[in-house]
Each structure stands twice: as structure tokens, then as C-alpha cells.
OpenMM code with the backbone's topology and positions (N, CA, C; nanometers):
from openmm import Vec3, app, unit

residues = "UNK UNK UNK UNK UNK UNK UNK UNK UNK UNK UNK UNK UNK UNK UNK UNK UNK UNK UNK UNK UNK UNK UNK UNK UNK UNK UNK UNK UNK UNK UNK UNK UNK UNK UNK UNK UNK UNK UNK UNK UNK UNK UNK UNK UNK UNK UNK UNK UNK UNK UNK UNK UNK UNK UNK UNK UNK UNK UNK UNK UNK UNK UNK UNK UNK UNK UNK UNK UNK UNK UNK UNK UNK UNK UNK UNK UNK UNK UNK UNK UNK UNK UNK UNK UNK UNK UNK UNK UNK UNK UNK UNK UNK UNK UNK UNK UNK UNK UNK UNK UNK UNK UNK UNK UNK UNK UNK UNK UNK UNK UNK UNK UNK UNK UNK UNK UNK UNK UNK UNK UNK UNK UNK UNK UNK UNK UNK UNK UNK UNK UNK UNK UNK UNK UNK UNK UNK UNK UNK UNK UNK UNK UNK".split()
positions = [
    Vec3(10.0476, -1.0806, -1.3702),
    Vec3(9.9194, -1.0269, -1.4096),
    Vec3(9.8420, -0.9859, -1.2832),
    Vec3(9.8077, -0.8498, -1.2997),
    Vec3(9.6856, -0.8387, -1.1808),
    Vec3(9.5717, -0.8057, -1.2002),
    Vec3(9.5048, -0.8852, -1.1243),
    Vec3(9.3519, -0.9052, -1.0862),
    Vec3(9.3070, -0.7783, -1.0309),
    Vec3(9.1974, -0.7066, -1.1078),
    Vec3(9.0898, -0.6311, -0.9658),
    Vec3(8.9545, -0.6748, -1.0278),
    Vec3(8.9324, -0.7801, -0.9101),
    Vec3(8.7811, -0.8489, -0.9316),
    Vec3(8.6904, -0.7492, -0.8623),
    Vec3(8.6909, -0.7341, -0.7434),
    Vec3(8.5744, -0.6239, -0.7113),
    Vec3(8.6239, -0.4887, -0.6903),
    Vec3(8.5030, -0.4325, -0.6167),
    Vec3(8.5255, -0.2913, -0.5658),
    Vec3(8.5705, -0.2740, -0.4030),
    Vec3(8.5524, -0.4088, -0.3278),
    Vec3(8.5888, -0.4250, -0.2020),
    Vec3(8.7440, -0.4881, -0.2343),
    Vec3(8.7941, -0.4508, -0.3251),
    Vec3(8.9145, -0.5392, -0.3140),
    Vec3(8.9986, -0.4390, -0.2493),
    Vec3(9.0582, -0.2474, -0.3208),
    Vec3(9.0779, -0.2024, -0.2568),
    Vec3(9.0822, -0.1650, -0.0852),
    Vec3(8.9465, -0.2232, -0.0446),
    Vec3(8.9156, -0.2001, 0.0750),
    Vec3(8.9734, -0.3150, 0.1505),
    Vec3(8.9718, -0.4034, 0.1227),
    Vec3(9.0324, -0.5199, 0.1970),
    Vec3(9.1884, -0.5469, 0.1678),
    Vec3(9.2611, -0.4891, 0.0803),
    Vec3(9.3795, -0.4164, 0.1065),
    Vec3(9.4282, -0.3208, 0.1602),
    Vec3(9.3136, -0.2254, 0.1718),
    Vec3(9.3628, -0.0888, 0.2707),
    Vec3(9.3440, -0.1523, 0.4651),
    Vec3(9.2703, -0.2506, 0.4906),
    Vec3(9.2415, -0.3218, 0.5945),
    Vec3(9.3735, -0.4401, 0.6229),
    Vec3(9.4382, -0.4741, 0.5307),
    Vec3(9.5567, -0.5623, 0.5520),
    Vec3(9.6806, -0.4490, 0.5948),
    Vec3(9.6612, -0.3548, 0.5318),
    Vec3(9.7938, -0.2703, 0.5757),
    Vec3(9.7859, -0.1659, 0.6980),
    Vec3(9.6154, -0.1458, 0.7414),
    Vec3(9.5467, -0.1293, 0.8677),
    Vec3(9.6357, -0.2583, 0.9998),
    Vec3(9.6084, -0.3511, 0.9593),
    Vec3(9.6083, -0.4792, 1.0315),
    Vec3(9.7748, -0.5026, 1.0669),
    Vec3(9.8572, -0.4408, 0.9533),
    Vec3(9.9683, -0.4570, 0.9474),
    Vec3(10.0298, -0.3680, 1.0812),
    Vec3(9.9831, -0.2195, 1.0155),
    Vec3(10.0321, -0.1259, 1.1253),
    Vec3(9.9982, -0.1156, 1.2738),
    Vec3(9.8587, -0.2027, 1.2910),
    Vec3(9.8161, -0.2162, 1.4595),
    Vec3(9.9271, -0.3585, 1.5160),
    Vec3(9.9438, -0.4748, 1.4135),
    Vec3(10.0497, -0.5230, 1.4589),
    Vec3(10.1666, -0.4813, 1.5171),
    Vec3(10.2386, -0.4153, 1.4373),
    Vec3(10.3166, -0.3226, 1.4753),
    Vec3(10.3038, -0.2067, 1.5754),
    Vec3(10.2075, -0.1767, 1.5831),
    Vec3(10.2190, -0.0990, 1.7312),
    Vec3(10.1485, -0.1941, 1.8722),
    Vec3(10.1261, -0.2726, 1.8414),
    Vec3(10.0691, -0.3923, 1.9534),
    Vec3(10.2413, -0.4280, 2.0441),
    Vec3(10.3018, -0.4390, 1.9191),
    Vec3(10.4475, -0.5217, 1.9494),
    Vec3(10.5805, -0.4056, 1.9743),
    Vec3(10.4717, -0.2919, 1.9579),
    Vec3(10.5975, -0.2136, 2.0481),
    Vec3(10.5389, -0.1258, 2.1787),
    Vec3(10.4258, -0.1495, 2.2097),
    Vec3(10.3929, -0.1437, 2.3122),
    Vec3(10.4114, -0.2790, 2.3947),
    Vec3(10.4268, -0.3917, 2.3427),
    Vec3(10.4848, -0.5213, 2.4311),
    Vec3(10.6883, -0.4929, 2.4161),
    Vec3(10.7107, -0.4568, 2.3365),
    Vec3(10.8684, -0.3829, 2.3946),
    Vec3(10.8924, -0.2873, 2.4981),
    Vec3(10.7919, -0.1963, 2.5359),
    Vec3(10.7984, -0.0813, 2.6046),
    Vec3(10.6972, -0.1324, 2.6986),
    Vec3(10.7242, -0.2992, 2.7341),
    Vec3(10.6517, -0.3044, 2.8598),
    Vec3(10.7212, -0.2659, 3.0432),
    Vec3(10.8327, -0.2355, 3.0427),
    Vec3(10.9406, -0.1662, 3.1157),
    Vec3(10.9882, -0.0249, 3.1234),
    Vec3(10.9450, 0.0132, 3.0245),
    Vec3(10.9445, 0.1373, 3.0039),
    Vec3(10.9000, 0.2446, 3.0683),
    Vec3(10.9393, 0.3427, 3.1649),
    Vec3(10.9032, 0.3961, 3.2762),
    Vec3(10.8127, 0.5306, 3.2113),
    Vec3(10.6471, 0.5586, 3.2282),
    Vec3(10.5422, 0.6219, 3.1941),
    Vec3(10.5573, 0.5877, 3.0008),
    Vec3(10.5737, 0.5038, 3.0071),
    Vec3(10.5031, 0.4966, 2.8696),
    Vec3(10.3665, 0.4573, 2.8632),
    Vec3(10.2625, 0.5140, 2.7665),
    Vec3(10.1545, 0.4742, 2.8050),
    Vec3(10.1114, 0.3888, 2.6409),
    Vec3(10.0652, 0.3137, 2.6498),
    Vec3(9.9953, 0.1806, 2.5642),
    Vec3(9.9443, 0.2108, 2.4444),
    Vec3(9.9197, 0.1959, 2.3130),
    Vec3(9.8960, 0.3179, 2.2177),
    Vec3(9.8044, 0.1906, 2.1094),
    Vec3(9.7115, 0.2554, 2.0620),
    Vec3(9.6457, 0.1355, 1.9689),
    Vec3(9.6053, 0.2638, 1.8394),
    Vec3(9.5533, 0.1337, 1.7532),
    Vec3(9.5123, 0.2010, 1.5705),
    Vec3(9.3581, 0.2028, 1.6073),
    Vec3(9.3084, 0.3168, 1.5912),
    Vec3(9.1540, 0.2847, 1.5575),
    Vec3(9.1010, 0.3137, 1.3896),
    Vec3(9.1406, 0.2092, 1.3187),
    Vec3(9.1225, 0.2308, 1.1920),
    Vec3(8.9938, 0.1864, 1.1573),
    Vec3(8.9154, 0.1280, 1.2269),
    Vec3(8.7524, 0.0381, 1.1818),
    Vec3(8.6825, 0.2188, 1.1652),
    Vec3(8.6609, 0.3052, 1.1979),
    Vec3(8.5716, 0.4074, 1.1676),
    Vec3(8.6645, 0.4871, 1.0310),
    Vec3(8.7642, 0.4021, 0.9892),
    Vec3(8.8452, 0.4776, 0.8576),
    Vec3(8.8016, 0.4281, 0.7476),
    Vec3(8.7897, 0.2996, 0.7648),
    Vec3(8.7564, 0.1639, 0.6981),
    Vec3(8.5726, 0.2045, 0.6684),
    Vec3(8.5221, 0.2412, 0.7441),
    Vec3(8.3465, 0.2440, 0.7120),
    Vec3(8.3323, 0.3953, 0.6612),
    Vec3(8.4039, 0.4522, 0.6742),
    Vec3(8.4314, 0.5932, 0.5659),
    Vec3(8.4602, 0.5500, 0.4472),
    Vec3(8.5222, 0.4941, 0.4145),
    Vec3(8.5952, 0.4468, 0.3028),
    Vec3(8.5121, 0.3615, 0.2055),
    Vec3(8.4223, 0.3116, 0.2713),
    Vec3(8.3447, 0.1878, 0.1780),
    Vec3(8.2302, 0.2839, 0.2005),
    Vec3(8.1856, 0.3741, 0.2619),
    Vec3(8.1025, 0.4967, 0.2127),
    Vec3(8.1252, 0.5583, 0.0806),
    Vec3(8.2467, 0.5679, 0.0951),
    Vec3(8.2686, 0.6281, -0.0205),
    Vec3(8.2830, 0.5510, -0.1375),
    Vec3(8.3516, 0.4431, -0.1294),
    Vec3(8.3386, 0.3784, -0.2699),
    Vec3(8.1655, 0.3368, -0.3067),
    Vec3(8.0816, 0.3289, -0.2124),
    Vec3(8.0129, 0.2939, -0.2744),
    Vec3(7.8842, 0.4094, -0.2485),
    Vec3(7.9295, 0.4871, -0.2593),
    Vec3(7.8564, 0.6073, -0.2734),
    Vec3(7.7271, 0.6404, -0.1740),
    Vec3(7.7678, 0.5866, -0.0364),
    Vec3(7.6769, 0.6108, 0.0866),
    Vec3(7.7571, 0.7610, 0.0928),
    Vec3(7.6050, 0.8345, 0.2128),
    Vec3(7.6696, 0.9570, 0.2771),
    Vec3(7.5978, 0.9577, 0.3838),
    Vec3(7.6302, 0.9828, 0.5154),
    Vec3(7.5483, 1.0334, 0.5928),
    Vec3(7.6228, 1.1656, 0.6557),
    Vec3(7.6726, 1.2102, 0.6122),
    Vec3(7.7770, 1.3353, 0.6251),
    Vec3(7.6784, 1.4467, 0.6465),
    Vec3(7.6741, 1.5234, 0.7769),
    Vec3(7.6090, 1.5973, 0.8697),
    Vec3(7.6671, 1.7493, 0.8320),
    Vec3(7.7845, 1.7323, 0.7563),
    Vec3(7.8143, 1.8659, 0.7763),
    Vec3(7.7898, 1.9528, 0.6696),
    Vec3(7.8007, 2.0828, 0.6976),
    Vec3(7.7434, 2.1854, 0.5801),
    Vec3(7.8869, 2.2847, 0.5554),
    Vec3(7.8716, 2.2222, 0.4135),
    Vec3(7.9859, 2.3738, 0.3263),
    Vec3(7.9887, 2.4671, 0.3236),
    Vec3(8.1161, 2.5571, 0.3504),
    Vec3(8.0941, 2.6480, 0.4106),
    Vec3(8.0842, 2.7274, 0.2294),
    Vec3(8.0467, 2.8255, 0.2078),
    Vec3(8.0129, 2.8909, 0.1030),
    Vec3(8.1515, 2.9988, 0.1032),
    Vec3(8.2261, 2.9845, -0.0293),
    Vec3(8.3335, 3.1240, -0.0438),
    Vec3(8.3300, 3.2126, -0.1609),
    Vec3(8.2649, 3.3034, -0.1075),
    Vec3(8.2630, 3.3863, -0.2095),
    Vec3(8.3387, 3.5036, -0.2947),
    Vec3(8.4609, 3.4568, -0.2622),
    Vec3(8.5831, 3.5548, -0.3338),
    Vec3(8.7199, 3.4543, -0.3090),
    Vec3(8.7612, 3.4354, -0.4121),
    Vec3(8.8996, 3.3796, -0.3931),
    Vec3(8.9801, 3.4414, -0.3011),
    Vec3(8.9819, 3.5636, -0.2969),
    Vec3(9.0688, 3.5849, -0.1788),
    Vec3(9.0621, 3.5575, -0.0017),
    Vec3(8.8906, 3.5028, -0.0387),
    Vec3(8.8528, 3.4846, 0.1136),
    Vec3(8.9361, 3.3210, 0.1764),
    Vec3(8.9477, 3.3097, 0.2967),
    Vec3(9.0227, 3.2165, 0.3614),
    Vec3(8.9479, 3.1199, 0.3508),
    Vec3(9.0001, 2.9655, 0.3058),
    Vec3(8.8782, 2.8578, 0.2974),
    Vec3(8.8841, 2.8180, 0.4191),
    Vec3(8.7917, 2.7228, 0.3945),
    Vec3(8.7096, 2.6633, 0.5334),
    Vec3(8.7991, 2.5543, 0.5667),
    Vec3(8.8356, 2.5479, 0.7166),
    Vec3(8.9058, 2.4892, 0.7971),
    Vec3(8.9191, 2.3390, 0.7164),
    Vec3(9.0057, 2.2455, 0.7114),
    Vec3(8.9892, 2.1293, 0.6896),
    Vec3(9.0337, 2.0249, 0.8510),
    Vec3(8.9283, 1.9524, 0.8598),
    Vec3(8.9420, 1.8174, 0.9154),
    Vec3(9.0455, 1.7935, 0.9066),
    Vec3(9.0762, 1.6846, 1.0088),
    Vec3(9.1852, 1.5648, 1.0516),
    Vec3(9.1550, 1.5109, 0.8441),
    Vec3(9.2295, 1.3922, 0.7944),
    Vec3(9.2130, 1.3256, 0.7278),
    Vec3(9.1541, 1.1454, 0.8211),
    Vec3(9.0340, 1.1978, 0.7539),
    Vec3(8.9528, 1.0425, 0.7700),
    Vec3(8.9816, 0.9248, 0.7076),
    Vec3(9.0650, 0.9468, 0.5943),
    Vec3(9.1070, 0.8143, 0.5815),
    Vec3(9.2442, 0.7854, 0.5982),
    Vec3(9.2883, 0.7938, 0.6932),
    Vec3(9.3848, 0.7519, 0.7743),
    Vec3(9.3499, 0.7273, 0.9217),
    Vec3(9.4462, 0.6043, 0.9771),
    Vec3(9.3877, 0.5306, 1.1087),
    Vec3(9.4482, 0.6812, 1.1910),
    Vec3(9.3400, 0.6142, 1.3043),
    Vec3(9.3840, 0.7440, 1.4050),
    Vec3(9.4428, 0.6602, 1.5254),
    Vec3(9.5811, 0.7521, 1.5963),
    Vec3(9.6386, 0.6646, 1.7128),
    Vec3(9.6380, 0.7349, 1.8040),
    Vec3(9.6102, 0.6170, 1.9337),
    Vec3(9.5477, 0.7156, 2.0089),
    Vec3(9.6120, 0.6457, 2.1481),
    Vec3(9.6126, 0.6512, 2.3058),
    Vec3(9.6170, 0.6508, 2.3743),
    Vec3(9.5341, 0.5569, 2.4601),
    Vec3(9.5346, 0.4295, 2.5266),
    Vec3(9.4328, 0.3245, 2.5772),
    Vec3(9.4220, 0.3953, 2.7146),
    Vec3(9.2600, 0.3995, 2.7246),
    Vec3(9.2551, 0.4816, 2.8297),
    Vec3(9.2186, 0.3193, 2.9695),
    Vec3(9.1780, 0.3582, 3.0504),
    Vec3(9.0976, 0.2724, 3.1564),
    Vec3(9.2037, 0.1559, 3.2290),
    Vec3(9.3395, 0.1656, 3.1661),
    Vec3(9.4255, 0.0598, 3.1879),
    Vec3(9.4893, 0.1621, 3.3528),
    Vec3(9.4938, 0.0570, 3.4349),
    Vec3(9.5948, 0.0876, 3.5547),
    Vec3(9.6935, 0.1242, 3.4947),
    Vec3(9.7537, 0.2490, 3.5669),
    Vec3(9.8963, 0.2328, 3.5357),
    Vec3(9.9621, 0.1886, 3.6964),
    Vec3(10.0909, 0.1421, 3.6541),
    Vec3(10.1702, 0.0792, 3.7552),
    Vec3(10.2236, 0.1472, 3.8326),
    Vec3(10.3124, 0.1491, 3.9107),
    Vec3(10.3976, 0.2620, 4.0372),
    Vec3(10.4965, 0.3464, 3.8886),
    Vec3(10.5752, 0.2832, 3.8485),
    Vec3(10.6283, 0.4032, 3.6982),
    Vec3(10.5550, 0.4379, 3.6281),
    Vec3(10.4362, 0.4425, 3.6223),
    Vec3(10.3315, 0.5638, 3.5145),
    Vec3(10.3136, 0.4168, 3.3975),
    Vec3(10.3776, 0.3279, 3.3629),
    Vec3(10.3413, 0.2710, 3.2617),
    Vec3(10.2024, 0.1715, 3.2194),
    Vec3(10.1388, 0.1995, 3.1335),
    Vec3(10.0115, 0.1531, 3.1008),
    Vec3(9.9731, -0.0142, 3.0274),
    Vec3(10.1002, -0.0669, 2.9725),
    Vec3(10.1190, -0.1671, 2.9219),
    Vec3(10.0425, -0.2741, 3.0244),
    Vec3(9.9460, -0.3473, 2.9793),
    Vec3(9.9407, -0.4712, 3.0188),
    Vec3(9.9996, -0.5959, 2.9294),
    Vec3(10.0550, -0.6907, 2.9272),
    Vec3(10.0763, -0.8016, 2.8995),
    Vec3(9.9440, -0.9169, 2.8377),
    Vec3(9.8864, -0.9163, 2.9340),
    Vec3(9.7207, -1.0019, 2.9075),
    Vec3(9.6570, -0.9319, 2.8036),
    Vec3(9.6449, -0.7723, 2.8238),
    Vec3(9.5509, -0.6944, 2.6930),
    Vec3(9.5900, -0.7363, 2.5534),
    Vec3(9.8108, -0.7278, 2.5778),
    Vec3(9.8628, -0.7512, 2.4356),
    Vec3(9.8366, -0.8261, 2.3547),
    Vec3(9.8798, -0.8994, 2.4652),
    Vec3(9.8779, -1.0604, 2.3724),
    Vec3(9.7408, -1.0798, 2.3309),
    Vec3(9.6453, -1.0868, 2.4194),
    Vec3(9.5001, -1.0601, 2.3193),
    Vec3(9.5337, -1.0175, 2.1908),
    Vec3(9.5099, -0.8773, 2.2213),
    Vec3(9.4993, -0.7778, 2.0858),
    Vec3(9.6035, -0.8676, 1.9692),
    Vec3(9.6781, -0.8868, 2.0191),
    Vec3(9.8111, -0.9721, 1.9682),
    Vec3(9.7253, -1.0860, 1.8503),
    Vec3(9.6724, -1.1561, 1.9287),
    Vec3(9.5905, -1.2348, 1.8706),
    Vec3(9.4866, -1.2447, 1.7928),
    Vec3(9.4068, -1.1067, 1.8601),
    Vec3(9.2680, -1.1326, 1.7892),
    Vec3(9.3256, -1.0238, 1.6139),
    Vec3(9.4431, -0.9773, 1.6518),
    Vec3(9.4579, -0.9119, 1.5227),
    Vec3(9.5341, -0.9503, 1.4039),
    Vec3(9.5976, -1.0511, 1.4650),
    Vec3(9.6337, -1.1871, 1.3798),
    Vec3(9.5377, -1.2947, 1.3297),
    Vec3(9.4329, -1.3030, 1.3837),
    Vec3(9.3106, -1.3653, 1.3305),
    Vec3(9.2650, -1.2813, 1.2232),
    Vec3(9.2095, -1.1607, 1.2568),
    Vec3(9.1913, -1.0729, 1.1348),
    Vec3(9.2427, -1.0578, 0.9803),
    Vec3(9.3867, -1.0621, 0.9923),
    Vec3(9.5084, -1.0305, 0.9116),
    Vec3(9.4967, -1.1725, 0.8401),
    Vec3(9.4867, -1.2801, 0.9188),
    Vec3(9.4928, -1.3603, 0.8484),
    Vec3(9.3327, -1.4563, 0.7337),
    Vec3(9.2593, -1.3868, 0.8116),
    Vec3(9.0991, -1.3874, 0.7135),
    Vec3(9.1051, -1.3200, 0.6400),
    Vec3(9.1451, -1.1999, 0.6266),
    Vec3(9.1679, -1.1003, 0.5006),
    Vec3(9.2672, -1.1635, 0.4070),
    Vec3(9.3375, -1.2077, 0.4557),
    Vec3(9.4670, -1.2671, 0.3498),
    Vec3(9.3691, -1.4090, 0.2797),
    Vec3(9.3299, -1.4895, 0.3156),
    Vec3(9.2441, -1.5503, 0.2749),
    Vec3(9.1327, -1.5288, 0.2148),
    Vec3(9.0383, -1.4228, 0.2397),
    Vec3(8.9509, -1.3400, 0.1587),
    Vec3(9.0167, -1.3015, 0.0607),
    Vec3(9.1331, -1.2796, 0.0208),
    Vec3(9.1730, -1.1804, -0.0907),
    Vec3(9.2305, -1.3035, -0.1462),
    Vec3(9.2826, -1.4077, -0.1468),
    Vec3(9.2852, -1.5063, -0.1908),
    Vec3(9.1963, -1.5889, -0.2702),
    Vec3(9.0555, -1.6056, -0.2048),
    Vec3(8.9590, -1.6576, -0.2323),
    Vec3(8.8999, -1.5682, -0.3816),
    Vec3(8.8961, -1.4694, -0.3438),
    Vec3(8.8304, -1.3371, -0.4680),
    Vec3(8.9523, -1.3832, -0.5880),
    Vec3(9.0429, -1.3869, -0.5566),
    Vec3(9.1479, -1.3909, -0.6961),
    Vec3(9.1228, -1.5442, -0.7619),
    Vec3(9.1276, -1.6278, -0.6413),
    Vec3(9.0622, -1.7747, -0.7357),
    Vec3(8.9354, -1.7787, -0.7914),
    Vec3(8.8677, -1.7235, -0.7034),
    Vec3(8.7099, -1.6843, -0.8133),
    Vec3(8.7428, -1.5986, -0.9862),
    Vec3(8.8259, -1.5099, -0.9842),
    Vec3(8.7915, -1.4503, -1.0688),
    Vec3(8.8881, -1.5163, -1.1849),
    Vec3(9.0418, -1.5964, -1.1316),
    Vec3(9.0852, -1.6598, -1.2195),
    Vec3(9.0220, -1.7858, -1.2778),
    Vec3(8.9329, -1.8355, -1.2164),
    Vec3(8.8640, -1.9535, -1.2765),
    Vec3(8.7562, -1.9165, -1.3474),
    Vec3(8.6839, -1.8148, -1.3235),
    Vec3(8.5799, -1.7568, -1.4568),
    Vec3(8.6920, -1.7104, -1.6026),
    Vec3(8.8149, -1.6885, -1.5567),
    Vec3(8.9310, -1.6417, -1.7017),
    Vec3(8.9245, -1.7710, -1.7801),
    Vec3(8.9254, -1.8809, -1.6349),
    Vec3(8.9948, -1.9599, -1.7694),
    Vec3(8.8708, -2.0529, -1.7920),
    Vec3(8.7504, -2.0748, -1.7578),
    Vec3(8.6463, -2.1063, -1.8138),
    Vec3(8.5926, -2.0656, -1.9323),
    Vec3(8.6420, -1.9010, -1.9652),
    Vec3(8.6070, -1.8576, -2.0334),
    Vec3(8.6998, -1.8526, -2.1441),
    Vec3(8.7920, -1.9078, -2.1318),
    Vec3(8.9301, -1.9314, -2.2533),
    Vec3(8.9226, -2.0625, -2.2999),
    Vec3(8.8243, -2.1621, -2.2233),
    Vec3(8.7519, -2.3186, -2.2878),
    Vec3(8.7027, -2.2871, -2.3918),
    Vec3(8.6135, -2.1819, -2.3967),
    Vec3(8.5179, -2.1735, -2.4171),
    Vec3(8.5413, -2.1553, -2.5647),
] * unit.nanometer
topology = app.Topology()
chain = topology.addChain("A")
for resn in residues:
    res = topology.addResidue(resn, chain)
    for name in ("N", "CA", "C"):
        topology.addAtom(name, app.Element.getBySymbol(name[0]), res)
């Protein structure tokens, strides 16, 4: 049986599989710490994530103006990157070493960490929401 207790539930699943994929590139930039000019690569998914809960919950602060088409045959208006997808990008400010490579060890394992802390509060948050909402079910099947 599945549960959708809130409207942040989506969102805190799209943030576990966020969390998933920066794991995964944390740990292959700690493979390609030998790797001659490889440079260090991270997820910036937190500005995907506050788009996203804009949208579910019907914030806008969206600056931009539509472009107006007035004939089907005219060419539409350029589209954007997709915002809701993480963007990967390149760690800038890191030394690189005598082979061009950008990897630090100390940064990883951080990131390593603090994104395993994350991953694992969300997994617990989404835990917590499903016991809330199964114990109002069956309070209400006493009843």
C-alpha cells in the first residue's frame, strides 16, 4: 500500500535521489583521485529543489517575460536549460596539483559526509511522515 501524506513528500523524494546522485559523483571523483587533469565535479541541486517547491506550492518570483507568438509559423521562444534537473558543474578555487588534477581528499570526504548526513535525515523524515499518517489510518479504523 502507498502512502502520499503530504505535498512535500514528492519533494523530499526528489531530494533523496538528488542526494543519491551527488553521492555518486563525490565517490567518483574520490576514484579519479590519480587521475591526470581530471578536475572535481559536484551536483548543485539545492536551487532545483527551491524551484520545485515554488512550484508545488504555487510561489513565483519568475522575472521573466513571454515572449508573445503571433503566427504558428513563427519560431518559438528559446527554451532554458531544464530547472528541474541538478546542474553539474566543475569545483572551482581548488589547487590543482603538478598533473592538472583538482581532487582533494579532505574536501571529499567532507562532502562525503556531510551528504550522508543529509540522505540519511531525509530517509528518516520520510519515515516519520508515513508513521504519522499510518497511525491516524488506524485510529481511525478503532473508531
Amino acid at each position: 500500500m502507498v502512502y502520499t501524506t503530504t505535498k512535500a513528500k514528492p519533494l523530499m523524494e526528489a531530494a533523496l535521489t538528488a542526494r543519491a546522485q551527488r553521492q555518486d559523483m563525490i565517490a567518483g571523483n574520490i576514484a579519479n583521485i590519480d587521475t591526470p587533469f581530471y578536475k572535481a565535479r559536484d551536483i548543485d541541486f539545492e536551487s532545483a529543489l527551491i524551484k520545485k517547491t515554488k512550484q508545488m506550492y504555487a510561489q513565483s518570483d519568475v522575472k521573466e517575460l513571454k515572449m508573445a507568438q503571433t503566427d504558428s509559423k513563427h519560431m518559438s521562444a528559446y527554451q532554458s536549460l531544464d530547472s528541474s534537473k541538478s546542474t553539474i558543474y566543475l569545483r572551482d578555487g581548488h589547487m590543482a596539483r603538478n598533473d592538472g588534477n583538482t581532487v582533494d581528499l579532505d574536501i571529499e570526504t567532507t562532502e562525503l559526509s556531510k551528504n550522508s548526513i543529509m540522505f540519511n535525515a531525509l530517509t528518516a523524515a520520510l519515515k516519520k511522515n508515513g508513521q504519522i499518517f499510518r497511525s491516524v489510518l488506524d485510529a481511525s479504523a478503532k473508531v
